[in-house]
N, C-alpha and C positions, 0 to 999 in steps of 0.2 A: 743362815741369814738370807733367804730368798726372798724374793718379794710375787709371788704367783697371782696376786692379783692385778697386776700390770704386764709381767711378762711374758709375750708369748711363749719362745724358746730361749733356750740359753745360746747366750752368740757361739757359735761354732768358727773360733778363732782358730788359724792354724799355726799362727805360733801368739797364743794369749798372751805369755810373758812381754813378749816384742810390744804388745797393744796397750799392755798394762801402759809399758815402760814410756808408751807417747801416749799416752792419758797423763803421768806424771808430767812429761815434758810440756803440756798442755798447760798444769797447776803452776809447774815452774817458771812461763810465761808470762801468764797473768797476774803470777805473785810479787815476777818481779821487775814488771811493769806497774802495779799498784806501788813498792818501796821504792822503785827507784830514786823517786825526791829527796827518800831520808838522806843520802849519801849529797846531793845532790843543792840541797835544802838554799842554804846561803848563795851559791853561785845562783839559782836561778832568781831566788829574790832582789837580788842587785842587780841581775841585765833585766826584770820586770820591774820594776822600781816598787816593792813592797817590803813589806815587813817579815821579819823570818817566822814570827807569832804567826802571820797572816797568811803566810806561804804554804802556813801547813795545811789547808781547805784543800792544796795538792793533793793530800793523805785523805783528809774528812771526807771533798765532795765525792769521789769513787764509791766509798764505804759507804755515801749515803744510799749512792743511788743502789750499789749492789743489792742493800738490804732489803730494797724496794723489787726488786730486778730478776731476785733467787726466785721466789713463790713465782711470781707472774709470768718469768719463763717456762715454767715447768707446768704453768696448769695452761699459755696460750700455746705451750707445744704438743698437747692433744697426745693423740696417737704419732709423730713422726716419728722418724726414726732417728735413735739418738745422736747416732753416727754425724747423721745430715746438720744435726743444730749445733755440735760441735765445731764441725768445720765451716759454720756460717759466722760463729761468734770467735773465731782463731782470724778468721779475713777479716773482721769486725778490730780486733784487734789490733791486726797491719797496720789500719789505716789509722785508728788512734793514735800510733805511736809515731807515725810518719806526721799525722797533724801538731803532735806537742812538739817534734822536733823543728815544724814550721812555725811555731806559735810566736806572731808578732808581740805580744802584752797578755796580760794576769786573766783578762776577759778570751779569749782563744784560747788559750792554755785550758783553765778550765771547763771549756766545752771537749775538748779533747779528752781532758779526763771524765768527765759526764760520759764518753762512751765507755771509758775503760771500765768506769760502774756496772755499766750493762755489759760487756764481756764478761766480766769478774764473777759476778751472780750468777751468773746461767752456766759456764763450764764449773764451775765449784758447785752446785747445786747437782747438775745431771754426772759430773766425775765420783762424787763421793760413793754413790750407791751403786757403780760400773764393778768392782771387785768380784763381788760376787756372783755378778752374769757371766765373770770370764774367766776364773779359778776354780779347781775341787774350793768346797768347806770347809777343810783344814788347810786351807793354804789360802785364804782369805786374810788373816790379819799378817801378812807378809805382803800381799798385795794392795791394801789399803795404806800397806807403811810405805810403799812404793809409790803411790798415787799420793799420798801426803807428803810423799818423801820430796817433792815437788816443791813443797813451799821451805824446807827446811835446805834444799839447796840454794833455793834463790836468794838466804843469805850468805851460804859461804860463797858461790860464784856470782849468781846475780847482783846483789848489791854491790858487795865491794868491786866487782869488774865494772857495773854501772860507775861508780868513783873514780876508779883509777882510771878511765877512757873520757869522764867527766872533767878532771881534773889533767891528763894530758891534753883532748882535744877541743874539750868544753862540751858543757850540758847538753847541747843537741844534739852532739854526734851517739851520744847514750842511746837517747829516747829512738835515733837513726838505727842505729846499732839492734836493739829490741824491735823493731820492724823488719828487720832483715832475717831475726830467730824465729819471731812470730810468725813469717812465711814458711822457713822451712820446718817446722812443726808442722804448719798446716798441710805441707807437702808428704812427710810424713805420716798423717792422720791419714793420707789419699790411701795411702800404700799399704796401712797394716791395721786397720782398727775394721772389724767386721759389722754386721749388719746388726743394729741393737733395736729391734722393734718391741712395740708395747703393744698389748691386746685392748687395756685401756688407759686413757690419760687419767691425769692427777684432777682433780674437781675442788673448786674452793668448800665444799660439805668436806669431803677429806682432813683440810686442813683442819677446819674448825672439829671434826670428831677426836682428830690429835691430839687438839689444845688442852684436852681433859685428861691426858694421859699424866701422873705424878712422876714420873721418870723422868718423863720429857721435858717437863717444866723446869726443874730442877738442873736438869744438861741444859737448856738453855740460859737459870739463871748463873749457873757455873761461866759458861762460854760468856755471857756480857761481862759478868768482872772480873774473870782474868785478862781477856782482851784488854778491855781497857786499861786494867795493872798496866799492863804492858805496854801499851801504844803511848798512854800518857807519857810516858820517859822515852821508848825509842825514837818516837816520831822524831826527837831533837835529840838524838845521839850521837849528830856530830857537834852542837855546843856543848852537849854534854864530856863530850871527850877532852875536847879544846879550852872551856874555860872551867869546867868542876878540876879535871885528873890533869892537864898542863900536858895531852897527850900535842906532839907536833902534828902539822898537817903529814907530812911523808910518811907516817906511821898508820894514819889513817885504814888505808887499804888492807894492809897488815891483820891489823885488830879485828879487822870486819873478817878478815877469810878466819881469826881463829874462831870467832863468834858462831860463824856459820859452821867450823867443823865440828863443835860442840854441838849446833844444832842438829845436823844429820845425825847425830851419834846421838843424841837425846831421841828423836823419832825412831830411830831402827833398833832403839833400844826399850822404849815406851810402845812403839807398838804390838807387838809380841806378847809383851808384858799384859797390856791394855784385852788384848783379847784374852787370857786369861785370868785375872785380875782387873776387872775394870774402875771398883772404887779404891784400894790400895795407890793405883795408878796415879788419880787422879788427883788424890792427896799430895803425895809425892809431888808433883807439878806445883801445886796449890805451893805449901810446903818453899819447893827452889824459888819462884818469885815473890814470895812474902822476904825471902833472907835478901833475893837480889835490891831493890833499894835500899833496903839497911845497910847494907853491907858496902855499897856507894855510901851512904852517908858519915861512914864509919872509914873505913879503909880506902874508898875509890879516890880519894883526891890525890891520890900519887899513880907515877907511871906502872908502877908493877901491882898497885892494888887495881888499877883499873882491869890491865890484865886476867886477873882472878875472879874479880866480880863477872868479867864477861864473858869469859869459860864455863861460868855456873848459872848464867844468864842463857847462856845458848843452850845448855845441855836441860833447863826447865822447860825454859819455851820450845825446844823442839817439839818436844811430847805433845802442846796443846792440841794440833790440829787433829792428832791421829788418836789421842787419849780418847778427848771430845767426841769424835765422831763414832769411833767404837760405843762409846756410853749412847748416842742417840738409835747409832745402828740395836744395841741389846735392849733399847726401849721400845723401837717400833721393828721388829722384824719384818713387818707384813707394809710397811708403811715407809721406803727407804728415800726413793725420790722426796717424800711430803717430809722424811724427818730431816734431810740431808738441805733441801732449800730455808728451812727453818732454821738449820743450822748455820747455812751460809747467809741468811740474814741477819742473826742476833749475832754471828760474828764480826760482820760489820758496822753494826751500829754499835759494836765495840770501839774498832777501829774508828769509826767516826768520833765517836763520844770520847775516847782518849786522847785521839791529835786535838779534837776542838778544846778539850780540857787543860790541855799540853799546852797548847797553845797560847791559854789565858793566862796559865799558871807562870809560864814561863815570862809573859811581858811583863806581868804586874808581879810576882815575886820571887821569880827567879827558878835555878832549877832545885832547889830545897825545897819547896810546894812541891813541886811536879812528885817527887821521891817518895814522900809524905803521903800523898794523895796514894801513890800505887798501892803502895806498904798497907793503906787502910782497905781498899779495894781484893787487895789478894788476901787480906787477913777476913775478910766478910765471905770470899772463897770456901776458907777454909772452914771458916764455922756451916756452912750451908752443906759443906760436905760432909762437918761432922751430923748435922743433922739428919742426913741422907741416908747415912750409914744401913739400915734394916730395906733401900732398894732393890730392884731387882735390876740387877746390873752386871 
């Protein structure tokens, strides 16, 4: 999975592992600077005086702009070196989350997250297709689960430690708290990530000769509706917990580290998988979050079925990031940055599209829309995969 048409040399890391693992810590950042609200959701709408429906634009506006953010960083960063734009949107970062933690009202606040958009996009864009400049070929989908393994941490420790530091010392020490990691990543990033030049940049003709690709098309309509499955329901995961399943607030935290250790174990489990099997995989994904709102609907309204649903919840949704990206990586070999910003686009107007959707669903009819709505989303998944099936993938 090389990409020779942009690559000079391969980064001559002296210890890759070490560089993978703060590329991951990079994803883990910005992943869980983008969730942190979910945990966070209600305290922050009541010291801004909004609505929790309306809170969620926390979640949307990011995801909008990221989707906007991926392409156009990657085709205005030309030739630099990747290294350099990395460490400019990890400081870009900082300072976001030092500003929400300043954020007088709803208006500040989401200019803050307007830059988290633009972080978000461009390290998920230029991270995903880094694996393979910095591992042997066979040892590529263990590094990619590494680099993804990024977002599946950030909900067993990100989120719920955003919550519980939220909930001990209140919502800005959180967003404080993620300025503080943000730095030392970026410090990090100084010490151990080598030089990643390009011979040549990404060009919007790139883009659009991609667009014709059937593979590609299809991983991306894959990527908008499971994301969205998804986000429509977690984005309000804590009313979901609170008034579907009667989970207490003190338990909260709890829930979320087991949520997330399903997730890392979905991802380091699916990515492996994923590069040997990329449609199998995918299914399988599809598959777990089609059962996870039924299975709320059905079972979740008690403490110990919530439990279960969100062990199976985390152990699906792990896999997307790293499934997904495998499936665009085996559709554009020659095209990894142009498939990888495509990807971290149509993932966000996921993400957007679902908290906004979430968000309606949830004021005007509660969280049985929101359930309903995924369940049909990831069932539309599923058929596109069965469709899919004769790709080459």
């Amino acid at each position: 999975m090389s990409n020779p048409s942009s690559v000079t040399t391969e980064a001559a890391a002296r210890h890759p592992w070490l560089a993978v693992s703060a590329i991951g810590l990079a994803t883990f950042s910005v992943v869980t600077t983008e969730m942190l609200p979910v945990g966070l959701l209600t305290s922050i709408a009541e010291a801004l005086g909004s609505s929790t429906g309306n809170t969620g634009w926390l979640i949307s506006l990011p995801a909008m702009l990221a989707a906007v953010s991926a392409p156009l960083v990657v085709i205005a960063a030309g030739a630099l070196d990747r290294r350099m734009i990395l460490r400019a949107l990890l400081g870009l970062l900082l300072l976001a989350n030092l500003a929400s933690a300043l954020a007088p009202n709803m208006t500040t606040m989401l200019m803050a997250r307007a830059l988290v958009g633009l972080c978000m996009g461009g390290i998920w864009a230029i991270a995903g297709g880094l694996a393979a400049r910095l591992v042997p070929v066979h040892r590529i989908g263990l590094a990619t689960s590494i680099i993804f393994g990024g977002v599946a941490a950030a909900s067993v420790l990100g989120v719920p430690l955003g919550t519980l530091i939220g909930d001990a010392f209140g919502w800005r020490a959180a967003f404080a708290s993620m300025s503080l990691l943000s730095g030392l990543v970026l410090a990090l990033h100084l010490g151990v990530i080598p030089a990643l030049p390009v011979a040549v940049g990404v060009s919007a003709r790139m883009f659009l000769q991609q667009l014709g690709n059937r593979a590609l098309q299809v991983g991306l309509l894959l990527t908008l509706l499971l994301v969205a499955a998804h986000f429509t329901v977690f984005t309000f995961l804590r009313p979901l917990l609170g008034t579907w399943s009667g989970v207490e607030t003190r338990w909260m935290g709890a829930l979320l580290f087991a949520y997330g250790i399903a997730g890392i174990a979905g991802n380091f489990l699916m990515g492996p998988l994923a590069a040997r099997r990329t449609w199998p995989t995918v299914v399988a994904i599809s598959v777990g979050l089609l059962l996870t709102p039924l299975l709320w609907l059905s079972v979740g309204t008690t403490f110990n079925g919530a439990i279960w649903v969100l062990l199976l919840w985390g152990l699906a949704y792990g896999g997307v990031s790293v499934g997904l990206m495998t499936w665009m990586m085996k559709a554009t070999p020659r095209a990894m940055e142009v498939a990888g910003a495509l990807y971290v686009g149509m993932f966000n107007i996921g993400i957007a599209l679902g908290a906004w959707a979430g968000g309606w669903l949830l004021d005007h009819n509660g969280i049985p829309g929101n359930l309903w709505v995924a369940a049909a989303l990831a069932l539309a998944a599923l058929v596109t995969c069965a469709c899919a099936r004769r790709l080459p993938t």
